[in-house]
C-alpha positions in Angstrom: -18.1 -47.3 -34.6 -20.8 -44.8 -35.7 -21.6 -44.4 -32.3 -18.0 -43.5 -30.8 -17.6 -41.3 -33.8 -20.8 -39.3 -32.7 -19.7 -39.1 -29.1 -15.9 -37.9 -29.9 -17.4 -35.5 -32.0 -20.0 -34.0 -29.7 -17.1 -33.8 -27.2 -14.9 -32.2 -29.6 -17.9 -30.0 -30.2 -17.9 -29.2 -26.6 -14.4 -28.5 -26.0 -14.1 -25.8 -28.7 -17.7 -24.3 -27.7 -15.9 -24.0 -23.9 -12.5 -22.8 -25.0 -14.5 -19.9 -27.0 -16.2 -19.1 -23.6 -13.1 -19.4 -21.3 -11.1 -16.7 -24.1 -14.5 -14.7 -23.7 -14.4 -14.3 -20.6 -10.7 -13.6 -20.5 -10.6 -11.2 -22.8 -13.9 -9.4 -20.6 -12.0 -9.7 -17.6 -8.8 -8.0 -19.0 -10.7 -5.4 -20.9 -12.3 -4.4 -16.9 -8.9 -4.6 -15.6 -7.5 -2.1 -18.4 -10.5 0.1 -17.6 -9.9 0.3 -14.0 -6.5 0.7 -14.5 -6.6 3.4 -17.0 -9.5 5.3 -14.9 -7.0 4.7 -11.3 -4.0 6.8 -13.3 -6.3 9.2 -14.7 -8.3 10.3 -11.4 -5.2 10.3 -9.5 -3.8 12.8 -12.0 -7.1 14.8 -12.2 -7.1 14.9 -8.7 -3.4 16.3 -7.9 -3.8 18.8 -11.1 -7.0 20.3 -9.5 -4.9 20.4 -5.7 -2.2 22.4 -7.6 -4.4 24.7 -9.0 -5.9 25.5 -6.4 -3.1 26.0 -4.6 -2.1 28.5 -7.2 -5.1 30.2 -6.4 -4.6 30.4 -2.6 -7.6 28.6 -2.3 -6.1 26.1 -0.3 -5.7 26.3 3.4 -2.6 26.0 5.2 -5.0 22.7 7.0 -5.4 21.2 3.7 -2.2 21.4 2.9 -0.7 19.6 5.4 -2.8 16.9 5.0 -1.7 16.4 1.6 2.1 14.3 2.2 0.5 12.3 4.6 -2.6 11.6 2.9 -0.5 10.4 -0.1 1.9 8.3 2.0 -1.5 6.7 3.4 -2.7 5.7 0.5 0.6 4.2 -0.7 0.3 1.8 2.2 -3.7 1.0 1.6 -2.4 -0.3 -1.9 0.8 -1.9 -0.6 -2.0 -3.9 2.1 -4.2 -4.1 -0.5 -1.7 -6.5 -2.1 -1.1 -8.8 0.0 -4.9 -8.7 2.5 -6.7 -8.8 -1.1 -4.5 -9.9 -4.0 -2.9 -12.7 -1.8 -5.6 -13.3 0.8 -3.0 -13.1 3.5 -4.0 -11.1 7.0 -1.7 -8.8 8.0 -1.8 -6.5 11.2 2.3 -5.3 11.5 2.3 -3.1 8.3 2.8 -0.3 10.6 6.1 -1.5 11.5 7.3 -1.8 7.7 6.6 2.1 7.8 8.1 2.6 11.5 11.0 1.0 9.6 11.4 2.9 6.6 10.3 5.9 8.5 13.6 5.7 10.7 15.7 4.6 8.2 14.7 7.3 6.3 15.4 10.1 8.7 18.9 8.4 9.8 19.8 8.5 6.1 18.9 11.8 4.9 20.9 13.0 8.2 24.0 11.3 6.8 23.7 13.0 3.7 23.2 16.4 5.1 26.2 17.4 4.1 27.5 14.9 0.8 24.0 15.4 -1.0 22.7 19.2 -0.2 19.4 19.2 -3.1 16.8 18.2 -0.3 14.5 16.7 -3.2 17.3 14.1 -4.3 18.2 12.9 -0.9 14.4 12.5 -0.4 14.5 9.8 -3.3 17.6 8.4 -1.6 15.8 7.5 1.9 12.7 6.6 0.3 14.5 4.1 -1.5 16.8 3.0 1.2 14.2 2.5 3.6 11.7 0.8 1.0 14.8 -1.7 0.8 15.3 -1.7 4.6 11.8 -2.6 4.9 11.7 -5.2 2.2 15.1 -7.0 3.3 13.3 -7.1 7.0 10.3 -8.3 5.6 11.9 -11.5 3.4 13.8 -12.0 6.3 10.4 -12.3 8.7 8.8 -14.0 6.0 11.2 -16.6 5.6 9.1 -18.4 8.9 6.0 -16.6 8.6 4.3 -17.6 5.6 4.5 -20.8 6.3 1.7 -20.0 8.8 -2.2 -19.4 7.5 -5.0 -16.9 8.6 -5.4 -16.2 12.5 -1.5 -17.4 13.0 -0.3 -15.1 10.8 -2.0 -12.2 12.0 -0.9 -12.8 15.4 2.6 -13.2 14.4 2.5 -10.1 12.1 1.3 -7.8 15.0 3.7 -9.4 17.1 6.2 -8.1 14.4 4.5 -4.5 14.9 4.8 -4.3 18.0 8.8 -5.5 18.3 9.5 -3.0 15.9 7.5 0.0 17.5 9.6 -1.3 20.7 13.0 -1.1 19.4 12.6 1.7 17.5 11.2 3.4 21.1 14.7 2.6 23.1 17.0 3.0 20.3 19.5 5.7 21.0 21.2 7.1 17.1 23.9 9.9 16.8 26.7 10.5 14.9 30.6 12.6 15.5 33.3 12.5 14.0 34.5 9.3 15.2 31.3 7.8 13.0 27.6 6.3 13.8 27.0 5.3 17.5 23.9 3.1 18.5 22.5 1.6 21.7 19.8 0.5 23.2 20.4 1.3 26.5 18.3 3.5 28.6 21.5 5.5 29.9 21.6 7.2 26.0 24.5 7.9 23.9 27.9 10.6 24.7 28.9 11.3 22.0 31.8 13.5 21.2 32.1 17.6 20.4 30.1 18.7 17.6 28.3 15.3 18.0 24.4 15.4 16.6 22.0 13.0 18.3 19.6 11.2 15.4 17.2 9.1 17.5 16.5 9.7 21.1 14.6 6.9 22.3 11.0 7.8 23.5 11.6 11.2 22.4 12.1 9.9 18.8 14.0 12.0 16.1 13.7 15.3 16.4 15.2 18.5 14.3 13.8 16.7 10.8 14.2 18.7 7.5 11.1 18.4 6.4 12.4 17.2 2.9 8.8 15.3 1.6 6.5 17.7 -1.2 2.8 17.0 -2.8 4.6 16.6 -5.8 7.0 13.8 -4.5 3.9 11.9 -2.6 2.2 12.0 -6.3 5.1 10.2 -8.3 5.2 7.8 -5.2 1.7 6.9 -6.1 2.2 6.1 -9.4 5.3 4.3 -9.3 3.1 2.0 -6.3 -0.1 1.8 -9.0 2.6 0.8 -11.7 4.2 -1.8 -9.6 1.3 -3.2 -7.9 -1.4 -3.2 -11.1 1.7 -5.2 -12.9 2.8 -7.4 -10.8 -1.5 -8.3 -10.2 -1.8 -8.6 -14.3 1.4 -10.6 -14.6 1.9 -14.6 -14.7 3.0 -14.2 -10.8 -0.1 -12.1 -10.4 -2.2 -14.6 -11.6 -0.6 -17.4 -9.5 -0.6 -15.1 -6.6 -4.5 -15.1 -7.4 -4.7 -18.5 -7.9 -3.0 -19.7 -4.4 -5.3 -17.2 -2.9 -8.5 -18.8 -4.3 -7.3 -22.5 -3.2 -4.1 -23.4 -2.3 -4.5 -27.1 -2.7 -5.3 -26.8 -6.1 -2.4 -24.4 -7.1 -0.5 -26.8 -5.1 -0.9 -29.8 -7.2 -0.6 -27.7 -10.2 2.9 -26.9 -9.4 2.9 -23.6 -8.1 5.2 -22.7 -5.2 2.8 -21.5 -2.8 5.3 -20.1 -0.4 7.5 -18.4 -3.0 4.5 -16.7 -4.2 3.4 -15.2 -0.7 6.9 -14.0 -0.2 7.0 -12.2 -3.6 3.3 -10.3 -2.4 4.7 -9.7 1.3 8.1 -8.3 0.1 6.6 -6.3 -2.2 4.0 -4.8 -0.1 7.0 -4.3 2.5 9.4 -2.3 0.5 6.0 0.1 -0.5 5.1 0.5 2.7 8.8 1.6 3.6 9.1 4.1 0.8 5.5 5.6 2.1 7.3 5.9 5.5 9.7 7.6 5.0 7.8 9.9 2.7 5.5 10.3 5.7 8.7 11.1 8.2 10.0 13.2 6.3 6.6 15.6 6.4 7.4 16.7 9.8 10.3 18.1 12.7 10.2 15.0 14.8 8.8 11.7 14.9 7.9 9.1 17.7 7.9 4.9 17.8 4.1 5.5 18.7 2.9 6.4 15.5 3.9 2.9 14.3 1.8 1.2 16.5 -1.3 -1.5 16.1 -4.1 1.2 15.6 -2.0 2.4 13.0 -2.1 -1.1 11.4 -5.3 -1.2 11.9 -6.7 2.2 10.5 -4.7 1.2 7.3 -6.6 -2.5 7.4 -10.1 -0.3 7.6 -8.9 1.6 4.2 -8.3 -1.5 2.6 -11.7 -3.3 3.5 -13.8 -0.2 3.1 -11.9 0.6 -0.4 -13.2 -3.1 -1.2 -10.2 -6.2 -1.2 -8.8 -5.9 -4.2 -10.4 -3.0 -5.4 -6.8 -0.5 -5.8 -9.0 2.4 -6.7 -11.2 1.9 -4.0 -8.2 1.6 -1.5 -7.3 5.1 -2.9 -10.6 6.6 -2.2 -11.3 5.4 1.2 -7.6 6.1 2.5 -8.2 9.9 1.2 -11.7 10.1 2.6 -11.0 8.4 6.1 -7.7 9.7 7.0 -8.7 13.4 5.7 -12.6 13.0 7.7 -11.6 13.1 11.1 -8.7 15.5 10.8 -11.5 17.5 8.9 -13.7 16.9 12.3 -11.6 17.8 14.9 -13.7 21.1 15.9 -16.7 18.7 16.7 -14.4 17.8 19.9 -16.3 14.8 21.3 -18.6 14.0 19.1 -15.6 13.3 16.6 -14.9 10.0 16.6 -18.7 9.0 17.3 -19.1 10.4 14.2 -16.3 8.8 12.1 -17.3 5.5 13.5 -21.4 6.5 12.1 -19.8 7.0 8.7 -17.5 3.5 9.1 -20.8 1.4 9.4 -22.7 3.4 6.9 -19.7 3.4 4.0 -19.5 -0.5 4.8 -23.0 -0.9 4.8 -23.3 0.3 1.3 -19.8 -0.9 0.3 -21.0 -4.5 0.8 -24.7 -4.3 -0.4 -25.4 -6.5 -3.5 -27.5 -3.6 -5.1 -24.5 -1.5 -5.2 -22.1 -4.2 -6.6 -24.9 -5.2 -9.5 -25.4 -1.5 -10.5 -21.0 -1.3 -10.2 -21.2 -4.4 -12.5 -23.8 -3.3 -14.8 -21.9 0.2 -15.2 -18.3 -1.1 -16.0 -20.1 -3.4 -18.0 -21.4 -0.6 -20.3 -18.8 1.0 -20.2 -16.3 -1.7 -21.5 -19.3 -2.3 -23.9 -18.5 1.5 -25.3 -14.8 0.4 -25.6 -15.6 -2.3 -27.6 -17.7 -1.0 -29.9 -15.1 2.2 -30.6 -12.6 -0.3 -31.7 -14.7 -2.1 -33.7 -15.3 1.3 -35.0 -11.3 1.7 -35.8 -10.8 -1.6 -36.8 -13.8 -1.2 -39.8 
């Protein structure tokens, strides 16, 4: 009996000794996630305070400003991939075609409104948000037999998805009289009747777009995807998204539904990636099927794993860098691309090098060290 008493107690012992070290390390984990979060609102608002400034100034060329709008809408769509490449773990190469649709949807909307809503800024809002829905009712309705397919199928059905959409959007033919909307898809185009306004044009695209889409607007769109995306990634689906991502069989026989969880993280990351569309459409006088195409997919998959999987701020960063670099190149001519492709190896290179990520650690460490110690401070 003295025995089983010793042995219950030692294991007693040991089961509060590991609960302490499970809540530590909770509570260390959640303090870094508050830090990074905190630090990802405040350098995004540092950073758009200094653009205005200097913008005030005139010390901002017209260049630089143009590549503001798109520039934000690019780095709405590294987060929204971000989400669901390195929150969920899934592989996706159509995300271009989430923004060819909210990019067209946006554009066909704010032409219907021309007239019923005249303040450019609030029918901005309005196609944003109708083609962020477009994109995410497409995307739950892709999903549906999608996700139930893992790594190299899905990627191969996702840029099959990219490439349908880039397709249709290239032979669609959208104008509207005053007999209503008119849509085809044949290659013999739309008649439409007198005073009639053609919307899409097939491989021409849409043409005669008010540009509607500010800095300002791009900014607010980034915030609402940090708030939506760093809460959904803290929250119990967050954490189950997490946990299907790390082993499925083992949130499987937990009880988690693995495929209602991947829907949740694709929808999601469709509907941002449709707002950042249209945001991105709406930034120029016409726009082309072509844009949407794989290498777009692709150069927003290089933000992602450059930025670091997972990493939001990181996302942010490399999007910024590598969409404004080569624009910032183009007098090099040739030696352009050669030259963004020197900086992809070398930024990967040290992205990936376990130095960096041990003096990362050790730094975010100290700092939520610093944190600590303050409320301690407060709390005394």
């Amino acid at each position: 009996l003295h025995k089983e008493y010793r042995r219950q107690r030692q294991m007693c012992i040991r089961d509060r000794f590991r609960r302490r070290y499970e809540v530590d390390v909770m509570k260390k984990r959640l303090t870094k996630d508050k830090i990074m979060g905190a630090s990802t609102y405040i350098l995004v608002t540092a950073a758009f305070l200094i653009l205005q400034l200097l913008m005030s100034q005139g010390k901002l060329s017209s260049t630089m400003k143009g590549f503001l709008v798109p520039a934000c809408a690019y780095i709405v769509l590294a987060i929204s991939l971000n989400l669901l490449v390195g929150i969920c773990g899934e592989l996706s190469l159509g995300h271009a075609g989430f923004m060819g649709i909210g990019a067209f949807t946006g554009v066909i909307v704010t032409a219907l409104l021309a007239t019923a809503v005249p303040n450019g800024i609030v029918r901005l809002v309005i196609a944003m948000v109708v083609g962020g829905v477009m994109a995410g009712a497409i995307g739950f309705l892709i999903g549906i037999p999608v996700l139930r397919l893992r790594g190299d199928y899905l990627a191969i059905v996702t840029l099959a998805f990219g490439e349908i959409m880039k397709n249709i959007f290239g032979n669609l033919y959208l104008g509207i009289d005053e007999t209503g909307l008119h849509a085809t898809m044949s290659s013999a185009g739309l008649t439409l009747g007198a005073g009639g306004q053609m919307i899409v044009s097939g491989p021409r695209g849409a043409t005669g777009i008010t540009k509607l889409s500010t800095f300002a607007v791009g900014f607010v769109l980034i915030l609402f995807t940090l708030f939506v995306v760093q809460n959904l990634i803290n929250s119990r689906e967050g954490r189950a998204i997490k946990a299907v991502r790390d082993n499925r069989i083992a949130a499987e026989s937990v009880g988690i539904n693995v495929t209602a969880f991947r829907m949740k993280a694709f929808v999601v990351s469709a509907f941002l990636a449709g707002m950042a569309g249209a945001l991105y459409a709406m930034n120029y006088g016409s726009i082309t099927a072509t844009k949407f195409n794989f290498n777009t997919s692709i150069n927003i998959l290089v933000f992602v794993v450059l930025g670091g999987m997972g990493n939001i701020l990181g996302s942010i960063i490399s999007a910024t860098v590598l969409y404004i670099l080569p624009e910032a190149m183009r007098g090099l001519q040739d030696y352009r691309m050669i030259l963004y492709a020197v900086v992809l190896i070398v930024v990967m290179l040290f992205t990936w090098s376990p130095k960096v990520k041990e003096a990362m650690s050790v730094v975010t460490d100290k700092i939520a060290g610093a944190f600590k110690k303050k409320e301690a401070g407060s709390n005394e």
